[in-house]
N, C-alpha and C positions, 0 to 999 in steps of 0.2 A: 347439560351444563352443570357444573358441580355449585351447590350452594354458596354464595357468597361471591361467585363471580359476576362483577358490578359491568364485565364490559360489553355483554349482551351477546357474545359469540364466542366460540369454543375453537376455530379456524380460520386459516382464511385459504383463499383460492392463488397461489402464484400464476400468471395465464401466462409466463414466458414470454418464448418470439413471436411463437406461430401459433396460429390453431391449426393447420395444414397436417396431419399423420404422414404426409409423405415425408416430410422434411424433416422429422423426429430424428431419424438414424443419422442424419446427415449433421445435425449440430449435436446429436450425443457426440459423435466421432470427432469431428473437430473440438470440441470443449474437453475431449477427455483427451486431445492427443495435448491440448495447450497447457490443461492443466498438468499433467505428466511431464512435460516439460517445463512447466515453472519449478515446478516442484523439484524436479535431479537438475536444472541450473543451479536455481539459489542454493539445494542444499552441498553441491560441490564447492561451490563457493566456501563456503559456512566448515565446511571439512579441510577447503584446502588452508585459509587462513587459522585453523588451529592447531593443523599438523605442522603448518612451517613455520619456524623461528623465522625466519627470514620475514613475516610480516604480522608479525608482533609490534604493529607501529598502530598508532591511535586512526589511523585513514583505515585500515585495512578491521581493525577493530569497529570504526561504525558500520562499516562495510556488512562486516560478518552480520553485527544488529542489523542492520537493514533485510537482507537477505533471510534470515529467519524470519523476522515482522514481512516482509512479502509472502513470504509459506503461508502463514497462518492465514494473512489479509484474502488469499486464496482461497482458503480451505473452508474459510466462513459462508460464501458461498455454493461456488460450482459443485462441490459434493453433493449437495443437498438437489441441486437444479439437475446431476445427470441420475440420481435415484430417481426422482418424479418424472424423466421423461422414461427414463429403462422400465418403472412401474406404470405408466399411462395414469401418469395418475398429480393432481394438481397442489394435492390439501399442505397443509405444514399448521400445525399445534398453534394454539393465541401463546405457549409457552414459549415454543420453539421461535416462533416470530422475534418475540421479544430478545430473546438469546441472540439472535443473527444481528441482530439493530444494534443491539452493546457490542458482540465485537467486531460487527465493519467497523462503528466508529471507533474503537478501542484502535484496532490498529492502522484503518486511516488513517488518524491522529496522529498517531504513532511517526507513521512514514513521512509525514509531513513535519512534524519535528528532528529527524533523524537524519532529515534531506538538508535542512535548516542548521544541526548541531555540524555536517560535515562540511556545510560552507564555511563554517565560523572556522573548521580545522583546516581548509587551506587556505582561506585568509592570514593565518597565524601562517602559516606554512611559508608562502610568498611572499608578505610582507614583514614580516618579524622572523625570517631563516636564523637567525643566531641563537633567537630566545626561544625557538621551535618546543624541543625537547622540558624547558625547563615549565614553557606555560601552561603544553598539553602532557601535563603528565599523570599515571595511570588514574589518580588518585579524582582527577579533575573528569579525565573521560567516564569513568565510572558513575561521577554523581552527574554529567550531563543525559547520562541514557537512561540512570536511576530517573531523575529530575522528568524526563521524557513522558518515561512509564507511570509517575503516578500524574500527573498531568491527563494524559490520554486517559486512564483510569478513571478519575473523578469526572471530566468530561463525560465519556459512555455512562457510565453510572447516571449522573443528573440526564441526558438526554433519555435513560432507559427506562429510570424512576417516572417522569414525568409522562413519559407515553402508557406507563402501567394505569393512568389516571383517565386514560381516555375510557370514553363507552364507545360502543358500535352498537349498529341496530341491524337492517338488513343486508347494506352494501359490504360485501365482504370478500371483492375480486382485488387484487393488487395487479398491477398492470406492468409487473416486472417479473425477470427471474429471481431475484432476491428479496426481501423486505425493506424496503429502503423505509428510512425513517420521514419524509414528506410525503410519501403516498399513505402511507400509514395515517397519518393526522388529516390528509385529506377524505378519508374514509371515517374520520369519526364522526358521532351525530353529537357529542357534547364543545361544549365552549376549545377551542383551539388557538388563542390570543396566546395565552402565556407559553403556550408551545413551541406557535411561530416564533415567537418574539426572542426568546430561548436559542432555538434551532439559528437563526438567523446573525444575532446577535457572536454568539461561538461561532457560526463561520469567518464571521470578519475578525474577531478576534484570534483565533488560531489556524488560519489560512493567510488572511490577511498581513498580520503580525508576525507571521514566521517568513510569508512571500517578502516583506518588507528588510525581515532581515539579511535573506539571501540575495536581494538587489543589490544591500548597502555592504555587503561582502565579496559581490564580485566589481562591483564600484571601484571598490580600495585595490583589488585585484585588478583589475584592470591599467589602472593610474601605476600602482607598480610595475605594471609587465611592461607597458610606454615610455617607463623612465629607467629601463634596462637598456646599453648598449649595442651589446651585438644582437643581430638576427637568431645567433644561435643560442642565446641565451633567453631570447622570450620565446621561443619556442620550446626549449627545456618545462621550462617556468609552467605556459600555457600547457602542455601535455599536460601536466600534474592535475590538474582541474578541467580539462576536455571532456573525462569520462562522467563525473560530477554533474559537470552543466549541462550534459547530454540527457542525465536521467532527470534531472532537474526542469529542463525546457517540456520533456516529452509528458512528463507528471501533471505540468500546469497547464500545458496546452493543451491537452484528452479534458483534463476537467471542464477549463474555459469551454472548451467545444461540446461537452454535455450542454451546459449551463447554455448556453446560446444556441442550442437544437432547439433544445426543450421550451426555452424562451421564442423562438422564433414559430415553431410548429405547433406547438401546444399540444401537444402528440406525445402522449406516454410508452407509444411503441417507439419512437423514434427515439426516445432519451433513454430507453433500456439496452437500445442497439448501438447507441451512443456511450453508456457506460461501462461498457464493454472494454473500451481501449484501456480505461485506468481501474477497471477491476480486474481484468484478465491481461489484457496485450502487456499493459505498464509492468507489471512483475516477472513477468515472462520475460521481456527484451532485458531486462537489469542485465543477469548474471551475460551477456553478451555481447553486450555497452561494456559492462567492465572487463572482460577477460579478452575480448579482439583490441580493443586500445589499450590494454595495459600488460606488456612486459611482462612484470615482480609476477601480475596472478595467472599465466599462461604458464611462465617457468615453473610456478606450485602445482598448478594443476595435474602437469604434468609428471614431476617429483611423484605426487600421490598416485597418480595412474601407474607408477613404476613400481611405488610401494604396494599399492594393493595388488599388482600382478605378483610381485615375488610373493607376497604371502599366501596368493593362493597358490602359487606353486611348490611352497613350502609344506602348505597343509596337505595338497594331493602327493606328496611326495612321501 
């Protein structure tokens, strides 16, 4: 242990799913085909919305944000989980630890704001169609994603700061495949009040407060699409925000269903199997939610699959 480090250990142990060797190859392979898959979803996404003019509109813009913030929200983990199963091997750095803690929540946060900025945008969308363009315009998108980022920034930071404060003594197993930031504190042997208190406190505030606002956003949406006319026009209306409340329901319902495993079983194997769906399945399903229900980003995708064909026919040529 290098001099001056105060927290009594130098590692810690990730113990994953299994302890079983049999079943190592079988969730390498699954975890590396999903994560390869989240990864060329979002980033098609993230390509097709900036090669086409055609969605160059402030949805298709948080869009694109969303979709890189998934990449990353990925990368913070499962990389790290299919190295130590491919090496048999368990350890991660008290460095390294601390890194993965700031930015799951850096970009948690993140998605959870970005979830909450594109309700507000088709809110404006659906209820205020005239003033659309003039409310959401670039100037405004720009500092809501700005405003996003250092939000989730200062956040990770104060929860990363504060865990740098803890000590450990001999228990040094995390009973996850990543470092989550509660099993972390519940492994220290020093005072843990201000931590909890901390950790807890920012969840209702910035889960809470952002869920709150995307209620009171499809609220007004809703009351709008009921005081539309025809049949064919709340269905217009509602497509525009289908895709939305789709990523939206599936984001808070994998968390709520962590939160009440883990509540109910007390079982830290069972809440790591459980955070699965919104560290891994949730970003993965995005780019699929958006591109099967929407139109504008199948028509792109496809554009770009055209375009990248011809240039490489260009080059071999």
């Amino acid at each position: 242990m290098e001099p001056g480090n105060l927290t009594g250990v130098s590692e810690f142990l990730l113990l994953g799913f299994s302890e079983g060797p049999e079943l190592q190859p079988l969730i390498l392979g699954l975890f590396l085909s999903m994560y390869l898959i989240t990864v060329f979803g979002n980033l098609l996404i993230v390509l097709a919305v900036s090669s086409d003019s055609h969605l160059h509109t402030p949805m298709y813009f948080f869009l694109a944000n969303l979709s890189f913030v998934d990449i990353c929200f990925t990368s913070t983990t499962v990389p790290k989980m299919l190295l130590n199963i491919q090496t048999q091997s368990k350890q991660i750095t008290y460095e390294g630890c601390l890194c993965q803690i700031y930015f799951f929540i850096l970009f948690a946060g993140l998605d959870v704001l970005l979830l909450t900025v594109m309700a507000f945008d088709r809110f404006v969308a659906i209820c205020h169609p005239l003033h659309y363009m003039v409310i959401m315009n670039p100037w405004l998108c720009g500092l809501l994603v700005l405003v996003s980022w250092i939000i989730s920034i200062l956040h990770s930071l104060l929860e990363s700061l504060m865990a740098l404060q803890l000590s450990f003594c001999t228990e040094v197993e995390i009973p996850h495949f990543f470092c989550e930031l509660n099993q972390m504190i519940q492994l220290a042997c020093s005072d843990t009040f201000l931590n909890n208190m901390v950790m807890y406190f920012a969840a209702v505030l910035l889960a809470g407060g952002p869920f709150t606002g995307i209620l009171y956003s499809y609220s007004k949406i809703a009351s709008s699409i009921l005081g539309i006319s025809t049949a064919q026009g709340k269905y217009k209306a509602f497509s525009t925000c289908a895709s939305h409340l789709s990523v939206v329901s599936l984001f808070y319902c994998t968390s709520l269903g962590v939160y009440l495993s883990s509540a109910a079983t007390q079982s830290s194997h069972a809440s790591a199997v459980a955070s699965v769906m919104y560290t891994v399945v949730t970003p993965m399903l995005n780019p699929f939610i958006y591109s099967l229900r929407n139109k504008d980003i199948k028509e792109a995708l496809m554009r770009f699959s055209g375009m990248a064909a011809l240039k490489g026919s260009i080059v071999q040529g």
